[in-house]
OpenMM code with the backbone's topology and positions (N, CA, C; nanometers):
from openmm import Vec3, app, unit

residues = "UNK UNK UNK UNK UNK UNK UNK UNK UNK UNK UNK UNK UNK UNK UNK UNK UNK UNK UNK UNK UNK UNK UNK UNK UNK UNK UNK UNK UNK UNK UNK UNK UNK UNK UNK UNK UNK UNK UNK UNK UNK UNK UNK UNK UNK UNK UNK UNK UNK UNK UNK UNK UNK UNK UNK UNK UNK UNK UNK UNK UNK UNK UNK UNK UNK UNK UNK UNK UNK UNK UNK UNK UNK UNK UNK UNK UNK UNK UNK UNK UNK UNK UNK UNK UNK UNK UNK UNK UNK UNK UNK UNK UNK UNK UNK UNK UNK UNK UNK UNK UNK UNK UNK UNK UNK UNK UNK UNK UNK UNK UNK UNK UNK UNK UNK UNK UNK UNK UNK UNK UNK UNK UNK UNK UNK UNK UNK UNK UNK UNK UNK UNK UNK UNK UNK UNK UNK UNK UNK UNK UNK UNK UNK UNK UNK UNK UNK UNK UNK UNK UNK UNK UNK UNK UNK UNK UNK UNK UNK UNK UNK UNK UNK UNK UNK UNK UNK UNK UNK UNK UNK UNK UNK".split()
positions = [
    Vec3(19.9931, 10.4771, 4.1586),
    Vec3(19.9402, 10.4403, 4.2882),
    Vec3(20.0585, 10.4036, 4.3779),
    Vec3(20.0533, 10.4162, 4.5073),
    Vec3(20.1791, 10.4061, 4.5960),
    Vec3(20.1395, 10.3076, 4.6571),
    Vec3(20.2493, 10.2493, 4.7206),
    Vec3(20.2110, 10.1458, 4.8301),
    Vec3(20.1114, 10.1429, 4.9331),
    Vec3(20.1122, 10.2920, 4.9687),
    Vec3(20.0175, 10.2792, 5.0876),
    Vec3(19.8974, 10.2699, 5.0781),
    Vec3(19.9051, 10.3539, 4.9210),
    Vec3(19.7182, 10.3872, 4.8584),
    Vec3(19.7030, 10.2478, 4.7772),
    Vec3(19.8042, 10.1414, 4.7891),
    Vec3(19.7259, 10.0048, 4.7686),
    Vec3(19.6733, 9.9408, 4.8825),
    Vec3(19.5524, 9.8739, 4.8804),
    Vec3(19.5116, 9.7884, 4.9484),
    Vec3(19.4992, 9.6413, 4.9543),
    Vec3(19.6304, 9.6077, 5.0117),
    Vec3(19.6519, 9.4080, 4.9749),
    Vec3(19.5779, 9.3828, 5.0653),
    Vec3(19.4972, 9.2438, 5.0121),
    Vec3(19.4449, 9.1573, 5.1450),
    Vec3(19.5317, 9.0719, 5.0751),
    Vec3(19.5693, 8.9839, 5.1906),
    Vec3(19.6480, 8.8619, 5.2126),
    Vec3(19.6529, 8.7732, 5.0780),
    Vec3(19.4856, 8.7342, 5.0205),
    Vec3(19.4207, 8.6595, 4.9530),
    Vec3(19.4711, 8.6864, 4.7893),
    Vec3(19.4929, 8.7955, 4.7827),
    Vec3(19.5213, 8.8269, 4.7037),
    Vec3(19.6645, 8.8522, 4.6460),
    Vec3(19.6676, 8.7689, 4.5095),
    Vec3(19.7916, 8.7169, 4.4674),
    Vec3(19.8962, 8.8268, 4.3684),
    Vec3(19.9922, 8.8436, 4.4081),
    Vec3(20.1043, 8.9560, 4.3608),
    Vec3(20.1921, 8.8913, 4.2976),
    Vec3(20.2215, 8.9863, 4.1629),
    Vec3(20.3715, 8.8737, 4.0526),
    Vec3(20.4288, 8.9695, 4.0415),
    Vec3(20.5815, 8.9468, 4.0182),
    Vec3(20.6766, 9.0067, 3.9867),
    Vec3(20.6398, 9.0632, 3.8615),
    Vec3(20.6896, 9.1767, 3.8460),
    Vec3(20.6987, 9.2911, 3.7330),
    Vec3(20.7919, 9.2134, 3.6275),
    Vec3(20.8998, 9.1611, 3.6243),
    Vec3(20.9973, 9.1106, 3.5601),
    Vec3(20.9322, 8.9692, 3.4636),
    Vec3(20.8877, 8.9399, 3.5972),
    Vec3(20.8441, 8.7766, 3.5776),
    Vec3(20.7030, 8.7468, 3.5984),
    Vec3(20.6186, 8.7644, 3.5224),
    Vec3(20.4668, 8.7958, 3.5651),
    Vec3(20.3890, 8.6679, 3.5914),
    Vec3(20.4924, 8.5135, 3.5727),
    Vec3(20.4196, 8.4141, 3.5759),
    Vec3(20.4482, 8.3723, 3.7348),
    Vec3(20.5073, 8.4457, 3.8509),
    Vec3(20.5745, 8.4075, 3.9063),
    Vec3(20.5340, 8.4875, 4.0341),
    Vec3(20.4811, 8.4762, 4.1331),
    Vec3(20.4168, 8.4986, 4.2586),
    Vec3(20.4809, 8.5196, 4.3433),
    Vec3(20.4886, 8.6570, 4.3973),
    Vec3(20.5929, 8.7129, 4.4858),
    Vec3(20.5357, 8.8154, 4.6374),
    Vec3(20.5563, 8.7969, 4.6972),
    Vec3(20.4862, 8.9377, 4.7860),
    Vec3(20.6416, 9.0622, 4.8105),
    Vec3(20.7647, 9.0214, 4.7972),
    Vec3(20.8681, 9.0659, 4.8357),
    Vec3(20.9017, 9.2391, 4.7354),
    Vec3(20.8928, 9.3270, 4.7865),
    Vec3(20.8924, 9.4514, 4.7003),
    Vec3(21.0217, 9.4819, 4.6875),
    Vec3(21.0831, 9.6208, 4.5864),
    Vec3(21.2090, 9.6415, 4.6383),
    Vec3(21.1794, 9.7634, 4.7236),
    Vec3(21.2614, 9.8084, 4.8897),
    Vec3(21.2775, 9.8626, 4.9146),
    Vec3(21.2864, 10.0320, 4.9197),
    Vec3(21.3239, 10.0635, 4.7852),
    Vec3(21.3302, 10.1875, 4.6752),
    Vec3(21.2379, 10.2589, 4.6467),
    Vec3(21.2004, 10.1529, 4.5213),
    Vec3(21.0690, 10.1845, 4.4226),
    Vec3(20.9725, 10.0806, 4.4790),
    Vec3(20.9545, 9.9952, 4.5116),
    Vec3(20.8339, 9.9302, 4.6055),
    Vec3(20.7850, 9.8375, 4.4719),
    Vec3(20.8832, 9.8447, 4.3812),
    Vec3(20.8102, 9.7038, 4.2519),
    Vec3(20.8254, 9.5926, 4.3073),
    Vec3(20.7525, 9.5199, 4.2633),
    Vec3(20.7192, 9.3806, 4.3376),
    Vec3(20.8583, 9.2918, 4.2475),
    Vec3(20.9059, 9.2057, 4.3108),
    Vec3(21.0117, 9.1087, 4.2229),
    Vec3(21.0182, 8.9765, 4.2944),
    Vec3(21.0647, 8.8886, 4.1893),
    Vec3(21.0600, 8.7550, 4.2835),
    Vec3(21.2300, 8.7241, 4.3509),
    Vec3(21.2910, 8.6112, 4.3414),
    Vec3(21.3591, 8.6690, 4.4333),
    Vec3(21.5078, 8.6242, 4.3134),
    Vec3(21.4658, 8.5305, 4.1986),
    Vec3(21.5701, 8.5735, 4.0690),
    Vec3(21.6026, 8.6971, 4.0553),
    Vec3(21.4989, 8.8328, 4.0952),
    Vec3(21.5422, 9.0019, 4.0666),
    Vec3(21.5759, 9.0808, 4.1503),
    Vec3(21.5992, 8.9930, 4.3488),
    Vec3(21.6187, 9.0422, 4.4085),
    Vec3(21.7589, 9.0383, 4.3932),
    Vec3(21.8144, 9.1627, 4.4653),
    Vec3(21.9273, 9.2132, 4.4863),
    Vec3(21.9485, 9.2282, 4.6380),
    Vec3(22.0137, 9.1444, 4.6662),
    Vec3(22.0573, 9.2193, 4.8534),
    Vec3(22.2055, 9.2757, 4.8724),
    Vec3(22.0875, 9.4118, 4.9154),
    Vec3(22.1885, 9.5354, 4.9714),
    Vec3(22.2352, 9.5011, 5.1073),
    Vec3(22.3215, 9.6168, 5.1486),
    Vec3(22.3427, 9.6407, 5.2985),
    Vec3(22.2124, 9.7314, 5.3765),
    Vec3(22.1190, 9.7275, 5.3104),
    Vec3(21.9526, 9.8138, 5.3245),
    Vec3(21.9127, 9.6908, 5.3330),
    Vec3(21.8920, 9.6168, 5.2529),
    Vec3(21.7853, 9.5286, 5.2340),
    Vec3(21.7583, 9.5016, 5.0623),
    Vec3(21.6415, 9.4272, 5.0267),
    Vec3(21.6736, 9.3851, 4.8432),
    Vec3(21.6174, 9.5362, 4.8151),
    Vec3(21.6255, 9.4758, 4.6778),
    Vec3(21.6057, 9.5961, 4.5830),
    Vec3(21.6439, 9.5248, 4.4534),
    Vec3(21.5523, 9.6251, 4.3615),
    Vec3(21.5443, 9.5661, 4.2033),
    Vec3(21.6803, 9.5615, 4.1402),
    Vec3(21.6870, 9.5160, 4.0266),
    Vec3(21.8577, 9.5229, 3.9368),
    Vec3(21.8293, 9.6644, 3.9073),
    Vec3(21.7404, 9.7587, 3.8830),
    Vec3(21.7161, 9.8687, 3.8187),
    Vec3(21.7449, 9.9906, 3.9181),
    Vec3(21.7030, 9.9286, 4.0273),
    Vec3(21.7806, 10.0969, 4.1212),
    Vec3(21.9048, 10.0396, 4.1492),
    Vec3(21.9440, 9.9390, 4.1701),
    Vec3(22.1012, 9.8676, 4.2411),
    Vec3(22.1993, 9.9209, 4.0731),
    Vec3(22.1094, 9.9193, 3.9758),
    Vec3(22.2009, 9.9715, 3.8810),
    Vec3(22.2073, 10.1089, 3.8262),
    Vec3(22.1054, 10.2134, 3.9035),
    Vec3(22.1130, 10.3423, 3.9141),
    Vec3(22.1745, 10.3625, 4.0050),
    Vec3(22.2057, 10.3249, 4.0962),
    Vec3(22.3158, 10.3413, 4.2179),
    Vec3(22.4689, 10.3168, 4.1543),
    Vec3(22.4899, 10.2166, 4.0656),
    Vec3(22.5843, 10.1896, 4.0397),
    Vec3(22.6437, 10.3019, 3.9237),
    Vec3(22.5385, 10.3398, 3.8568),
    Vec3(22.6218, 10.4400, 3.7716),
    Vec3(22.6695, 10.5368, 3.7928),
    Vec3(22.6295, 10.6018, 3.9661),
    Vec3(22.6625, 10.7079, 4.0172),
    Vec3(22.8572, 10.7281, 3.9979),
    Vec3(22.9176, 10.5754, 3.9901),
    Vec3(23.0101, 10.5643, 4.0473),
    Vec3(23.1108, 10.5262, 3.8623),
    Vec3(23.0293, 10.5509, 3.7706),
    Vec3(23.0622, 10.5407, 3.6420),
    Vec3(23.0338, 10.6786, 3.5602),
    Vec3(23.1389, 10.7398, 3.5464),
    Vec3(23.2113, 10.8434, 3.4681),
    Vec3(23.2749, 10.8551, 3.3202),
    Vec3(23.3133, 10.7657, 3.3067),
    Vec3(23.3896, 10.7624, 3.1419),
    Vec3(23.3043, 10.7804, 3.0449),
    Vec3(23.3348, 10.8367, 2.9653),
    Vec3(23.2710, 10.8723, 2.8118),
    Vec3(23.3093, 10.7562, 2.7009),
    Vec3(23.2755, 10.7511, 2.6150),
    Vec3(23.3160, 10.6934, 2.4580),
    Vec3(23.4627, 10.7351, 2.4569),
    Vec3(23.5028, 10.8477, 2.4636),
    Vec3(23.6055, 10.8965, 2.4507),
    Vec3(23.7170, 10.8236, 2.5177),
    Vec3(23.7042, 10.7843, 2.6540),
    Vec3(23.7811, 10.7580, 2.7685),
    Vec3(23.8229, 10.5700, 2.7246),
    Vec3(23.6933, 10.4875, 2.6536),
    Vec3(23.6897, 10.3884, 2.6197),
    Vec3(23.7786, 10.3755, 2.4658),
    Vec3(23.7845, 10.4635, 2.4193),
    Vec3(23.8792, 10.4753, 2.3056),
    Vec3(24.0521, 10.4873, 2.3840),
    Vec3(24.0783, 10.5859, 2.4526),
    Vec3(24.2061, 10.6192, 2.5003),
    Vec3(24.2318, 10.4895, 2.5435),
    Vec3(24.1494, 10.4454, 2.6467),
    Vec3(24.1851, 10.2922, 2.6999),
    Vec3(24.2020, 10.1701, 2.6585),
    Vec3(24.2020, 10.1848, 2.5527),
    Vec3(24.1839, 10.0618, 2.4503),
    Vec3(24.3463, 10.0938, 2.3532),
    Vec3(24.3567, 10.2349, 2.2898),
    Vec3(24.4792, 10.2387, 2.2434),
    Vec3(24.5925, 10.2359, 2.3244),
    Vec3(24.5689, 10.2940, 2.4786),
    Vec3(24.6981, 10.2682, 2.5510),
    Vec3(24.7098, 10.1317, 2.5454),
    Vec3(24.6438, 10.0904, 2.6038),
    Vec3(24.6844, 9.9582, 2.6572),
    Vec3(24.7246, 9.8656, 2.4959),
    Vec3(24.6549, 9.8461, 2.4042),
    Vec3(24.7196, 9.7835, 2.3524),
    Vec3(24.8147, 9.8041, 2.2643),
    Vec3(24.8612, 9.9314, 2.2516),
    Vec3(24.9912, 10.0371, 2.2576),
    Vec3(25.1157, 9.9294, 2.3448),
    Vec3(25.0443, 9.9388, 2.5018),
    Vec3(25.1969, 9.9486, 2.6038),
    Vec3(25.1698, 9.7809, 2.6189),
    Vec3(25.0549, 9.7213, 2.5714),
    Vec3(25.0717, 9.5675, 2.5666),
    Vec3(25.1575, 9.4809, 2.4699),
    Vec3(25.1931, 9.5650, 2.3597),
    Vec3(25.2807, 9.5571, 2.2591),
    Vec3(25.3842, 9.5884, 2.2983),
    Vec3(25.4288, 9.6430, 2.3402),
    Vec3(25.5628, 9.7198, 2.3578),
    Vec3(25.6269, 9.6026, 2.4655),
    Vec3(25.5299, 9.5675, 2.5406),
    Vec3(25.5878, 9.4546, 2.6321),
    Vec3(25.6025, 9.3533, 2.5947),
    Vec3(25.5242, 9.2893, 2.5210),
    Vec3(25.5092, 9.1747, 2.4583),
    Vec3(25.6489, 9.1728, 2.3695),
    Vec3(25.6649, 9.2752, 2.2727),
    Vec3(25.7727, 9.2525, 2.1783),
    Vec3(25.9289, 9.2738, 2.2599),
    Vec3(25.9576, 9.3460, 2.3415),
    Vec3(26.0160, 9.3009, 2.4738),
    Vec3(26.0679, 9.2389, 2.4943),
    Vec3(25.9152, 9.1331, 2.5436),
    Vec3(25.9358, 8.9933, 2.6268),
    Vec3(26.0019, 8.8857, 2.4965),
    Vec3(25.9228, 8.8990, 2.3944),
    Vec3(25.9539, 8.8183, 2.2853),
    Vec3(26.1102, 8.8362, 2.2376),
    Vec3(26.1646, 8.9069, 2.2713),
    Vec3(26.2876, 8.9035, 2.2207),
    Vec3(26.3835, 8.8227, 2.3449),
    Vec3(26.3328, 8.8095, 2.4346),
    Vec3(26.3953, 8.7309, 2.5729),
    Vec3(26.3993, 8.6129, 2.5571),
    Vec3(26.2453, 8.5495, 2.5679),
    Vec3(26.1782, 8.4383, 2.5400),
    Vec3(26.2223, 8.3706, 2.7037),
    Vec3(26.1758, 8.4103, 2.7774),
    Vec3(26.2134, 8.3211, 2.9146),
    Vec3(26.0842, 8.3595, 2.9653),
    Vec3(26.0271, 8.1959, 3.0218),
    Vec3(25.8901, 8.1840, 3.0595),
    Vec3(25.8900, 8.2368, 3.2247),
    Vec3(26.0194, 8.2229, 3.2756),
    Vec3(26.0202, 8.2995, 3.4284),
    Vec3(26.0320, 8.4281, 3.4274),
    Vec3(26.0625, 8.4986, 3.3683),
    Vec3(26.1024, 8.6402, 3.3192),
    Vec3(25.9281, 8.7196, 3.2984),
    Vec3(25.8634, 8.5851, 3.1741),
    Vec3(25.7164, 8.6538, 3.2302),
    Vec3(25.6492, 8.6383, 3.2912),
    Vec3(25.6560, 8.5021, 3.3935),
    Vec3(25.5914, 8.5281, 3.4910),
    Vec3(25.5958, 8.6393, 3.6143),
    Vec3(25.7244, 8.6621, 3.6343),
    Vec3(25.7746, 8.7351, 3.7213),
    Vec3(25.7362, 8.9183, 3.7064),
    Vec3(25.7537, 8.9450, 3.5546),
    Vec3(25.7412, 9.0933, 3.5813),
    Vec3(25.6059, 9.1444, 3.4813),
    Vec3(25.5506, 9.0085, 3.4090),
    Vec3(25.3512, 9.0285, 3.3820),
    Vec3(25.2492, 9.1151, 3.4649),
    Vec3(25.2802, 9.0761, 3.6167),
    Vec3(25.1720, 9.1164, 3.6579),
    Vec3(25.2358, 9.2713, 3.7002),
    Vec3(25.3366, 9.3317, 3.7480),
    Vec3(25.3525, 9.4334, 3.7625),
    Vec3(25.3208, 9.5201, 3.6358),
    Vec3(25.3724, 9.4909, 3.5055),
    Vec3(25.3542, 9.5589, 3.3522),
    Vec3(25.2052, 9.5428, 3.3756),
    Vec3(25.1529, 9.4874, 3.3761),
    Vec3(25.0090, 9.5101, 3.3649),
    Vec3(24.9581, 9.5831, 3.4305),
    Vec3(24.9342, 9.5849, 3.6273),
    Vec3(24.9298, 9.7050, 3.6402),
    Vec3(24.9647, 9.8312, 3.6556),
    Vec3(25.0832, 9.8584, 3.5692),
    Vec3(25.1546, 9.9913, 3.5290),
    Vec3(25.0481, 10.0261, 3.4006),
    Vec3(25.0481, 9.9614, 3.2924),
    Vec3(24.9206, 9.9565, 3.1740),
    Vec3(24.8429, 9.9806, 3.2501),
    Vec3(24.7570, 9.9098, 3.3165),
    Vec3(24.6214, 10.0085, 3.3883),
    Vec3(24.6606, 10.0857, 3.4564),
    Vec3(24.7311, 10.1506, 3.4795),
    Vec3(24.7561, 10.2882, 3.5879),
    Vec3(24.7595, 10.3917, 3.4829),
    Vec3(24.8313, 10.3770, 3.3651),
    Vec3(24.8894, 10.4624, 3.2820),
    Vec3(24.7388, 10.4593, 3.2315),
    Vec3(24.6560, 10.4200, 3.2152),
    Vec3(24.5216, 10.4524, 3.1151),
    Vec3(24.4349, 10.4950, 3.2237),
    Vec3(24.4217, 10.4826, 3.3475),
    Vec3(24.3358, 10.5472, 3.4183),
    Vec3(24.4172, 10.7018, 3.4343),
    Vec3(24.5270, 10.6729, 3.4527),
    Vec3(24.5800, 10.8385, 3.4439),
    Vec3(24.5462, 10.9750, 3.3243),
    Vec3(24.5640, 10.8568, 3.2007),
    Vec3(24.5513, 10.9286, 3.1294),
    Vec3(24.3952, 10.9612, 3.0602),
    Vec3(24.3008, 10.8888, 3.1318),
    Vec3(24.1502, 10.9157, 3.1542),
    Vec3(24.1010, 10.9869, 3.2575),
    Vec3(24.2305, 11.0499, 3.3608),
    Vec3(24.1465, 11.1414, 3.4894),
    Vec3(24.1171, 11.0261, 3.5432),
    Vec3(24.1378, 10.9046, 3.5919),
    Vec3(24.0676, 10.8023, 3.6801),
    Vec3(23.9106, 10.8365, 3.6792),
    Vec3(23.8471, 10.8316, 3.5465),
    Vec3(23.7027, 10.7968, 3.4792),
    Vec3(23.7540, 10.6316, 3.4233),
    Vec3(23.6239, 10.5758, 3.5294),
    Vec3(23.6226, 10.4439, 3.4714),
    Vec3(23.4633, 10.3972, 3.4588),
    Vec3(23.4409, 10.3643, 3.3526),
    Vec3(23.3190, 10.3202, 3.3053),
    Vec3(23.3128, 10.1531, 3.3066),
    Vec3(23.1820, 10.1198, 3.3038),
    Vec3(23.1207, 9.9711, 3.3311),
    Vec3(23.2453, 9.8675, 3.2412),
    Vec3(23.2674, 9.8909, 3.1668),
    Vec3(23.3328, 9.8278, 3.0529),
    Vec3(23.4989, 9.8714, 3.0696),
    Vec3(23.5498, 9.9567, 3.1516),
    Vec3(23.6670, 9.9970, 3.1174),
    Vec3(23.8172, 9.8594, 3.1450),
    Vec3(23.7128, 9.8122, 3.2609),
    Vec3(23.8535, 9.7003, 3.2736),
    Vec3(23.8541, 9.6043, 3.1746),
    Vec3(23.7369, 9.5309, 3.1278),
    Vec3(23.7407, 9.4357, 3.0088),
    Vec3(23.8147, 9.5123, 2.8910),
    Vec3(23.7815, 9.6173, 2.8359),
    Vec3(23.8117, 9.6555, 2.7415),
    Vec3(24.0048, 9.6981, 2.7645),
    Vec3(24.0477, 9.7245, 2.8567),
    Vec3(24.1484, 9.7428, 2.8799),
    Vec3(24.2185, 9.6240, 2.8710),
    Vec3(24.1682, 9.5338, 2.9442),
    Vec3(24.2343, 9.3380, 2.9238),
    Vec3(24.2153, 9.3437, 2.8041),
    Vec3(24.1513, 9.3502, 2.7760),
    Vec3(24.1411, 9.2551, 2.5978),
    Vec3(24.2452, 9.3832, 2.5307),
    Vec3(24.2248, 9.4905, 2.4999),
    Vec3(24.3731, 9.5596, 2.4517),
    Vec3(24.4912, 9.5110, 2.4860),
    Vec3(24.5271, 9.4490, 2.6194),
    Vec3(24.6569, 9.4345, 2.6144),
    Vec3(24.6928, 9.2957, 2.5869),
    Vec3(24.5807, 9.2350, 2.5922),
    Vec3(24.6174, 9.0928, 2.5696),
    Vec3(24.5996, 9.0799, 2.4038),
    Vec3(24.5313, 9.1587, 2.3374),
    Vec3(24.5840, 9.1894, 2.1738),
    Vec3(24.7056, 9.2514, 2.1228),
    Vec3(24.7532, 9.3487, 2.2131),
    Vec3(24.8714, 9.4076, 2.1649),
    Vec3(24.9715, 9.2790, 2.1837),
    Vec3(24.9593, 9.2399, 2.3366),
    Vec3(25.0729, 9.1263, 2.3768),
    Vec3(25.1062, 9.0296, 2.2425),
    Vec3(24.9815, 8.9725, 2.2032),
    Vec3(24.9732, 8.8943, 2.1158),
    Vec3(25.0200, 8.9408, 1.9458),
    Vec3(24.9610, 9.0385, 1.9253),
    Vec3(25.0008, 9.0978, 1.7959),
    Vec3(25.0913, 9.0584, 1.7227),
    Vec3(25.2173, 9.0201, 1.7972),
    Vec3(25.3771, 9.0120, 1.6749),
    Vec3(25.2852, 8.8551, 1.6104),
    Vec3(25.2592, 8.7544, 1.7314),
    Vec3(25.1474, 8.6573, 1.6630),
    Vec3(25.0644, 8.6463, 1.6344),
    Vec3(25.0010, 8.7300, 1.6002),
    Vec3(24.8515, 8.7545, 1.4897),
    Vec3(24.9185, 8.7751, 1.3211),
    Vec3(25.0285, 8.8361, 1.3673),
    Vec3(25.0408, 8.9180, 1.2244),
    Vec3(25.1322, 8.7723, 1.1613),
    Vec3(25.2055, 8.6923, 1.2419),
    Vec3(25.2357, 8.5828, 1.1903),
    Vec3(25.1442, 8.5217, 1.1351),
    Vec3(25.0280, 8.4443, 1.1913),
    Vec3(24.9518, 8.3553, 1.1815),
    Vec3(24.8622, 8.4298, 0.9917),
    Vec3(24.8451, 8.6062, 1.0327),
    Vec3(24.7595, 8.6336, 0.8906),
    Vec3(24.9094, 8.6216, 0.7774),
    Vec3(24.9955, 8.6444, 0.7880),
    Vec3(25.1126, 8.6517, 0.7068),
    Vec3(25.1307, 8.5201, 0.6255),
    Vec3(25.1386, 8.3720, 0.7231),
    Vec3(25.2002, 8.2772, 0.6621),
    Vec3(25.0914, 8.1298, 0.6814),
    Vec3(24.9764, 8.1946, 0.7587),
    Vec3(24.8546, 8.0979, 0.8070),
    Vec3(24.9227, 7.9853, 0.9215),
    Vec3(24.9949, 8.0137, 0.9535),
    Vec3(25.0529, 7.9300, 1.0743),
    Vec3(25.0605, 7.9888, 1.2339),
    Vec3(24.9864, 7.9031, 1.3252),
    Vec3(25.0293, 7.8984, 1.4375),
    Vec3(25.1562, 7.8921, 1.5141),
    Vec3(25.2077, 7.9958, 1.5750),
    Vec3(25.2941, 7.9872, 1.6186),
    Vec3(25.3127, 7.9770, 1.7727),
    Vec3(25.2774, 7.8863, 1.8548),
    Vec3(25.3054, 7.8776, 1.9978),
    Vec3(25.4162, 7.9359, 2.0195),
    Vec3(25.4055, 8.0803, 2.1060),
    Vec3(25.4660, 8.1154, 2.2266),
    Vec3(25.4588, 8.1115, 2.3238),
    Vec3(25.4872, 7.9943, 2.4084),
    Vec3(25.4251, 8.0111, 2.5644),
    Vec3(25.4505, 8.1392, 2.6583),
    Vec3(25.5667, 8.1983, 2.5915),
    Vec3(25.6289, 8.3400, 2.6477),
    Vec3(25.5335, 8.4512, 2.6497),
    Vec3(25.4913, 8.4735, 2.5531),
    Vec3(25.4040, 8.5368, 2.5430),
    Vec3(25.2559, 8.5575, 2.5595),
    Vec3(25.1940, 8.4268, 2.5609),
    Vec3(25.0996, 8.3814, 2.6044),
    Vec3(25.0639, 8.3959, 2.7260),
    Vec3(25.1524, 8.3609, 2.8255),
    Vec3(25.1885, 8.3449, 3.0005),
    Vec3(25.1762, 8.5123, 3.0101),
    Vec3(25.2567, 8.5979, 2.9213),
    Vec3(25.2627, 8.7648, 2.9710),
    Vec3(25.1457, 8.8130, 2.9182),
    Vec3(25.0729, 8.7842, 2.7792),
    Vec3(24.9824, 8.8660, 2.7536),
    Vec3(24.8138, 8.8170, 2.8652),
    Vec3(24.8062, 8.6831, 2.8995),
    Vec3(24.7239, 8.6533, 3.0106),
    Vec3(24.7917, 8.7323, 3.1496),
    Vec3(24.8460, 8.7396, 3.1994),
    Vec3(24.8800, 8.7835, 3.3788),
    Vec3(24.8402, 8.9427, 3.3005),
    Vec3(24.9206, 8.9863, 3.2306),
    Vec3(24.9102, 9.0989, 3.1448),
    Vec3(24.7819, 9.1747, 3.2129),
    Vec3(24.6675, 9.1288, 3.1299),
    Vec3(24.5391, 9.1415, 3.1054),
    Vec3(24.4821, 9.1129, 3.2153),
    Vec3(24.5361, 9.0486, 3.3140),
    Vec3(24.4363, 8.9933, 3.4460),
    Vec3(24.4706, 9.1169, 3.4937),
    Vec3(24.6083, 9.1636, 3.5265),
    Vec3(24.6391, 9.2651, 3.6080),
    Vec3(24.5703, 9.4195, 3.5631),
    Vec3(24.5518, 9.3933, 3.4445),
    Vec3(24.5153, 9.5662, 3.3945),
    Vec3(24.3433, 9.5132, 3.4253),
    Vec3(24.2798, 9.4551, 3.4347),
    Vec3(24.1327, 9.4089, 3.4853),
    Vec3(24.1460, 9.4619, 3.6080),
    Vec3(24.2533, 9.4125, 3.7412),
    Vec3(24.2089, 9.4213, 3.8434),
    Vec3(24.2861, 9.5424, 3.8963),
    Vec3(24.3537, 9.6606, 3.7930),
    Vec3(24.3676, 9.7315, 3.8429),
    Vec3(24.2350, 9.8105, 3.8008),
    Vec3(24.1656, 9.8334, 3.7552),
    Vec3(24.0539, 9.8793, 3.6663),
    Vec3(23.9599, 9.8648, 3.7568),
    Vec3(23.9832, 9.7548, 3.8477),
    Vec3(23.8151, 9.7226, 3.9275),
    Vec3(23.8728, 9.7260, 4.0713),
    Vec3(24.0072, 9.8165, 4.0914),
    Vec3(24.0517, 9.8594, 4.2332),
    Vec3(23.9542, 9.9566, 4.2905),
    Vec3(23.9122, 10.0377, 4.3928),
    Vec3(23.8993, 10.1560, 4.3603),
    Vec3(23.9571, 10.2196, 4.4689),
    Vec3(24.1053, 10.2421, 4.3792),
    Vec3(24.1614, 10.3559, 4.5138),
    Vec3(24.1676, 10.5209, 4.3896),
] * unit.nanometer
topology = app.Topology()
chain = topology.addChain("A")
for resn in residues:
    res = topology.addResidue(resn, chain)
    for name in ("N", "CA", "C"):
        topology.addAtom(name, app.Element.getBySymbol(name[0]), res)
């Protein structure tokens, strides 16, 4: 039945599809489902459900399984490579200073080498690779000898690291 071939009188009480305990007259725009206003979404149109605002959104999501694999070994590939690097320096200005550029060189180099296909998940999954590789020489300590080893050096690069390969991931040039 469509909107038009319904007939509301006033009197009569409408619930959200989502939330059926919950009394709404507000439709989405789109699909015309009724939602309350926890499910509204406001567009530059007007609201709309999470369900078309997130069919809209996938238009703009491309990557495969495949692309989420590549992105995950680069990065924590070239998050290692920096990290062990940095670790041989050990100067906490050194990573502050050239973290955030290495990072987004790591996300450039994995969107390149994905065709710039980026899927819902590609920037998290890209942070967390490099902030595992970064970390790695200290993982393999900690399973080796059960000890913590504070590096603030590394710590400081594999965080900016990981922020930067996030927000190159959620650029969109």
């Amino acid at each position: 039945m469509t909107l038009s071939e319904q007939q509301i009188r006033p009197d009569d009480a409408t619930y959200c599809e989502v939330h059926p305990d919950r009394e709404t007259g507000l439709r989405c725009n789109k699909c015309g489902r009724l939602m309350c206003v926890e499910c509204a979404v406001r567009t530059p149109v007007g609201y709309r459900c999470r369900e078309c605002v997130r069919q809209q959104e996938d238009r703009f999501y491309s990557a495969t399984a495949v692309d989420y694999v590549i992105v995950f070994v680069v990065c924590a590939v070239l998050g290692y490579l920096g990290g062990l690097l940095l670790g041989l320096v050990r100067f906490i200005l050194l990573a502050l200073i050239i973290a955030a550029p290495v990072g987004g060189a790591i996300g450039e180099i994995a969107l390149r080498l994905t065709r710039r296909r980026r899927g819902r998940y590609s920037g998290m999954i890209g942070a967390a690779a490099t902030a595992i590789g970064a970390l790695f020489p200290l993982i393999l300590i900690f399973l080796n000898t059960g000890r913590l080893v504070p590096d603030i050096t590394l710590l400081i690069y594999a965080a900016v690291a990981a922020a930067a390969v996030y927000g190159r991931f959620m650029l969109r040039i």
